[in-house]
C-alpha positions in Angstrom: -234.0 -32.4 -4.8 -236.4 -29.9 -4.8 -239.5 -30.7 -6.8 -241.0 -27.1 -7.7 -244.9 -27.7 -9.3 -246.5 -24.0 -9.9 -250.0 -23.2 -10.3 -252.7 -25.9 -10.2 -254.6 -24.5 -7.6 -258.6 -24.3 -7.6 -260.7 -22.0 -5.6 -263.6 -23.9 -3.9 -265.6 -21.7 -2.6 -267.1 -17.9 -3.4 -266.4 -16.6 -0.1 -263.1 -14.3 0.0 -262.1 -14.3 4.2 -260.0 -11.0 5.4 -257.9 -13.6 7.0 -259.0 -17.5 6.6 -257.6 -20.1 9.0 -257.7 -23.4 10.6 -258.9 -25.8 7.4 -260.5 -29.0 9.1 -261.9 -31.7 7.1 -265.1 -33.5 8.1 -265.2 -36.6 6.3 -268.8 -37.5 7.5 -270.2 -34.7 5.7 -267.9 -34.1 2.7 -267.3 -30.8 4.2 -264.3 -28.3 4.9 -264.9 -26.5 8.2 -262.9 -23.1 8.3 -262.4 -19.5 9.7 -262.3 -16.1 8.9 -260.6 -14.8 12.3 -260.2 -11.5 10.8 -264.0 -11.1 10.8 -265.3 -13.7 13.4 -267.0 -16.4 10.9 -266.9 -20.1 11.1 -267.3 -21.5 7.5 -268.4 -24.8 6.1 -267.9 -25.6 2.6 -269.4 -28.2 0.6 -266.3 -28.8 -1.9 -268.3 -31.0 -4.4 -271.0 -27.7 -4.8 -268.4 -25.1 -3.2 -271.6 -23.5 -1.2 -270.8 -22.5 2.4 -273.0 -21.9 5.3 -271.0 -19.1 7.2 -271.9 -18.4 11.1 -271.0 -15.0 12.5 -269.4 -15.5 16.0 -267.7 -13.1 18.8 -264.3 -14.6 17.6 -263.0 -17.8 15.9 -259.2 -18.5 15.1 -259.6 -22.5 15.4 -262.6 -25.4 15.1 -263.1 -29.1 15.5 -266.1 -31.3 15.1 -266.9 -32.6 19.0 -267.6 -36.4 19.9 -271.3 -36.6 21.2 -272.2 -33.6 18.8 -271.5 -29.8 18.6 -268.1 -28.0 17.0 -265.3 -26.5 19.5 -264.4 -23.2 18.6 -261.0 -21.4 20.0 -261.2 -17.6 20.5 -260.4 -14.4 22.2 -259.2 -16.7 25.5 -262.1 -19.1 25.3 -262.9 -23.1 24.0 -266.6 -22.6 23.6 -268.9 -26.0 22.7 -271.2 -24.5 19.7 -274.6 -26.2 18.4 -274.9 -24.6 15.2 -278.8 -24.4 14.2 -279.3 -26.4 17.3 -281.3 -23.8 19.3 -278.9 -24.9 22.2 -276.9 -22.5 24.5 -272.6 -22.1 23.5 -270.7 -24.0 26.3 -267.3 -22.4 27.9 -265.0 -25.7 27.8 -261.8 -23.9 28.9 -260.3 -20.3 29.7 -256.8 -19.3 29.7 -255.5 -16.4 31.2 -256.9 -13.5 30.3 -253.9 -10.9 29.1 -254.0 -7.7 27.5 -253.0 -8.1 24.0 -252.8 -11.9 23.8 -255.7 -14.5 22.4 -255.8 -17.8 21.0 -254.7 -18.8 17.6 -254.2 -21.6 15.8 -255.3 -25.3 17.1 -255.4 -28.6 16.5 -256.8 -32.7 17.5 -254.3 -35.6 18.1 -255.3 -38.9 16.9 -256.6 -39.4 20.6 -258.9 -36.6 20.8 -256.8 -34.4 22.5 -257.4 -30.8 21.8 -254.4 -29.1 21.6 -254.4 -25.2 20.9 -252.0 -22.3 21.2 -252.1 -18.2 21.7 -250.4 -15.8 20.4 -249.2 -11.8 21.0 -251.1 -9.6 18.4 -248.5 -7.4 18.1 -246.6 -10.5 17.1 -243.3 -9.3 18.9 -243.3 -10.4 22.2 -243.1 -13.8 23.8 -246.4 -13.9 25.9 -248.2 -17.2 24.2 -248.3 -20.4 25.2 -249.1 -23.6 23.5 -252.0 -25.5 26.0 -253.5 -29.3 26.1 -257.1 -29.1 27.2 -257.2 -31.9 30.1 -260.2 -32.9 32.2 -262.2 -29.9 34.2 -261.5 -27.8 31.3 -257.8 -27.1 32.8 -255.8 -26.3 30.1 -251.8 -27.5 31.2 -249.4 -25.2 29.3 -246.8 -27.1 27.8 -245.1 -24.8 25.4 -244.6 -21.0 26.9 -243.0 -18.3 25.8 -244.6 -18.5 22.3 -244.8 -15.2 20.1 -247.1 -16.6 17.8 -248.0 -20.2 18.4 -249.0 -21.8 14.9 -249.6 -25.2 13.4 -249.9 -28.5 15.0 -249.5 -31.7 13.8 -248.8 -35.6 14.7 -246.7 -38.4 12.2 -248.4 -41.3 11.5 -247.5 -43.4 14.5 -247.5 -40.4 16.6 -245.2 -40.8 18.2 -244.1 -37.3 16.9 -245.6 -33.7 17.4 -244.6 -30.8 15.0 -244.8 -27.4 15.9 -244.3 -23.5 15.0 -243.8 -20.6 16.6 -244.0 -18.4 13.8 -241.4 -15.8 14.3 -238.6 -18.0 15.1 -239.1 -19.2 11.5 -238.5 -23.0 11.9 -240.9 -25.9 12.6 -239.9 -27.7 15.8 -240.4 -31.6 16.9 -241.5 -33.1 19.9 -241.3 -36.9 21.2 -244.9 -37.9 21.9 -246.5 -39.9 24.0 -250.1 -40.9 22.2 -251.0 -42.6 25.3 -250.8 -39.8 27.8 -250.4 -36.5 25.6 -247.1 -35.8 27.3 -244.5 -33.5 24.6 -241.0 -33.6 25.3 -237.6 -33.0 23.8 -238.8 -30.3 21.7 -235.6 -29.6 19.1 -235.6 -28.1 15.7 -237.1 -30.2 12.5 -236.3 -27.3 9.8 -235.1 -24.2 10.2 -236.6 -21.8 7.4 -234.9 -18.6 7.9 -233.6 -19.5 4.2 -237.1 -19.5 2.4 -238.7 -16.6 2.1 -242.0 -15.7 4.6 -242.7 -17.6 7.6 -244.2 -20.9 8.7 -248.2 -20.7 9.3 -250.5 -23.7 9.7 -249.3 -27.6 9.2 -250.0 -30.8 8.2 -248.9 -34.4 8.1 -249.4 -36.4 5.1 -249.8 -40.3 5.0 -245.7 -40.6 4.3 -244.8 -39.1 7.3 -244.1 -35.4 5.4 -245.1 -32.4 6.8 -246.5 -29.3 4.6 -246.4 -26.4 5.9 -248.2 -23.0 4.7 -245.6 -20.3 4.1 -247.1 -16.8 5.3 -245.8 -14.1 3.3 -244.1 -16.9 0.7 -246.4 -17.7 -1.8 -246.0 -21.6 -1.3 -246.6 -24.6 1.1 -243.7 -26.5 1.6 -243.2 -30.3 1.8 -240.3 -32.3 4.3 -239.6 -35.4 4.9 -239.7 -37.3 8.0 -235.6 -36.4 8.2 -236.5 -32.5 7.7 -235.2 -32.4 4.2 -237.1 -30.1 1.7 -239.0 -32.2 -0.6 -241.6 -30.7 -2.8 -242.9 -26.7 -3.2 -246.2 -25.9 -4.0 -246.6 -22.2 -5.5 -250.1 -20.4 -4.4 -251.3 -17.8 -6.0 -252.0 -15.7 -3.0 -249.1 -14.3 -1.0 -250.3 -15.0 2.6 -251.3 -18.9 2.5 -252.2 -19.5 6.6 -252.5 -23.1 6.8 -253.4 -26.3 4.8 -255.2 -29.8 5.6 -256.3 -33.1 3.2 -259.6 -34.1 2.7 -261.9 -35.0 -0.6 -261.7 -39.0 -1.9 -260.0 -40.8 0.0 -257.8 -37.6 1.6 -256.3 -36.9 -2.2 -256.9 -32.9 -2.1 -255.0 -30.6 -0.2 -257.2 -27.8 0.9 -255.1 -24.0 1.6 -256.5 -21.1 3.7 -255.4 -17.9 2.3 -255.7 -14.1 3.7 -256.0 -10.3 2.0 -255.3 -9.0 5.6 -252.7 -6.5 4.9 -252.4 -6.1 1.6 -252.4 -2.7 -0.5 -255.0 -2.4 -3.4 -252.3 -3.1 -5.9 -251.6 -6.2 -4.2 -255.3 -7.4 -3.7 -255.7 -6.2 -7.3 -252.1 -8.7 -8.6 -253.5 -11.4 -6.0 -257.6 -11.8 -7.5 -257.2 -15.6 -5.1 -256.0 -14.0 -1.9 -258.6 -14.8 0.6 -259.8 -17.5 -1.4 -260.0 -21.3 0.2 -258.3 -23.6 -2.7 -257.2 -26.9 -3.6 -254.8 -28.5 -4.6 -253.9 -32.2 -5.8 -250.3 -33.0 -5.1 -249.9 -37.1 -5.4 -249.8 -37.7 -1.5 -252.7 -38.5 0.2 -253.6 -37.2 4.2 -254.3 -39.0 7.4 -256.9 -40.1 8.6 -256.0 -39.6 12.1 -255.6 -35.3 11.3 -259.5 -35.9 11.6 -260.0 -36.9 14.5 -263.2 -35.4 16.2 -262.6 -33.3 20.2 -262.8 -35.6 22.9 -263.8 -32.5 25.6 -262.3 -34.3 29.1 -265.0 -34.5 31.9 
């Protein structure tokens, strides 16, 4: 059974992104690092105060905290090493092909430290991105090609497991994983969603084992269980949620990246949240592991 809860959302912070992405929470800090990619800002919210510090960049669609210091930024088709109010020079980590009409999108950390991140066409209609693993030398090994729009990332508890979406084939695929090497294989379907309505965005794993998925153009993240069976709906009040992570006390709040991209002024005007970052409290709790900082391979 479906358990449908509506409403209950809270907006956390004052700034309204054209499209916010890639919700990361930094326990360390109490803080909720995030993106516009729209508009090229990397955002870090303070959610007991809700005040951001916002840094204008060249492009951001993804960022991690780094081990030894510094955040990892994914954009255009570069992983850049950033020392925010550091004074010290950006670092190119990685470069993936460079083609016309293709850049990176959204990313992720496995429990490891492995950065994982994926690109994506912007036309959305052809099959020319590729889901890459960052390995030592900054070489970034394609794993998953042939991606239209490679979207969120995401490891079960053991994980043993890797989750995946390619947005436009509306469905969240599974991989066997191999924590000790990285290595993905046996990708198959987990749920198809070509019966809910919009399309899967960003992901998460929660301490059970479920995975919540943001539904673009659907109003809701959805939960499903470790078997792929719909579980629990949560309704947002913004039509384009983009992606969702846990953080707050002890990983109780589930944080939701929202977007206005796109929308008509009757639609901004019925949707006052859209853009908004917001929170949520559902019951289950996050993993630690989805925090994992970026181990950058030498």
């Amino acid at each position: 059974m479906v358990d449908v809860r509506a409403g209950g959302a809270e907006p956390v912070s004052d700034v309204r992104a054209m499209l916010g992405e890639g919700p990361y929470w930094v326990p360390e800090d109490d803080k909720l690092l995030w993106v516009d990619a729209e508009d090229g800002l990397l955002h870090s919210t303070d959610v007991v105060t809700g005040g951001t510090e916002s840094t204008g960049l060249d492009a951001v669609t993804a960022v991690f905290p780094v081990l030894g210091g510094g955040l990892l930024t994914a954009g255009g088709n570069k992983l850049t090493r950033r020392f925010p109010g550091e004074g010290r020079p950006d670092e190119v980590v990685a470069e993936a092909p460079a083609l016309p009409g293709v850049r990176f999108n959204d990313g992720a950390v496995d429990p490891a430290g492995r950065v994982w991140v994926g690109s994506m066409h912007i036309g959305e209609t052809e099959p020319l991105g590729t889901l890459y693993r960052l390995g030592p030398g900054g070489q970034l090994t394609p794993v998953a090609p042939g991606a239209t729009v490679s979207n969120g990332i995401g490891w079960s508890p053991d994980g043993t497991r890797m989750y995946y979406s390619d947005s436009p084939l509306r469905r969240i695929d599974v991989f066997d994983y191999d924590p000790a090497t990285g290595d993905a294989f046996q990708r198959r379907v987990f749920v198809d969603l070509r019966g809910c309505e919009g399309v899967p965005d960003g992901l998460t794993v929660d301490a059970d084992g479920c995975v919540w998925v943001a539904m673009w153009g659907g109003a809701a993240v959805r939960r499903f269980t470790p078997a792929g069976q719909p579980d629990r709906v949560l309704e947002v009040p913004a039509a384009q949620p983009s992606s969702c992570a846990f953080g707050g006390p002890g990983l109780t709040e589930l944080y939701v990246t929202t977007a206005r991209v796109r929308l008509s002024e009757a639609e901004l005007a019925a949707q006052p949240l859209a853009g908004r970052l917001l929170r949520f409290r559902p019951g289950p709790v996050g993993l630690p592991s989805t925090t994992s900082r970026a181990a950058i391979p030498s």
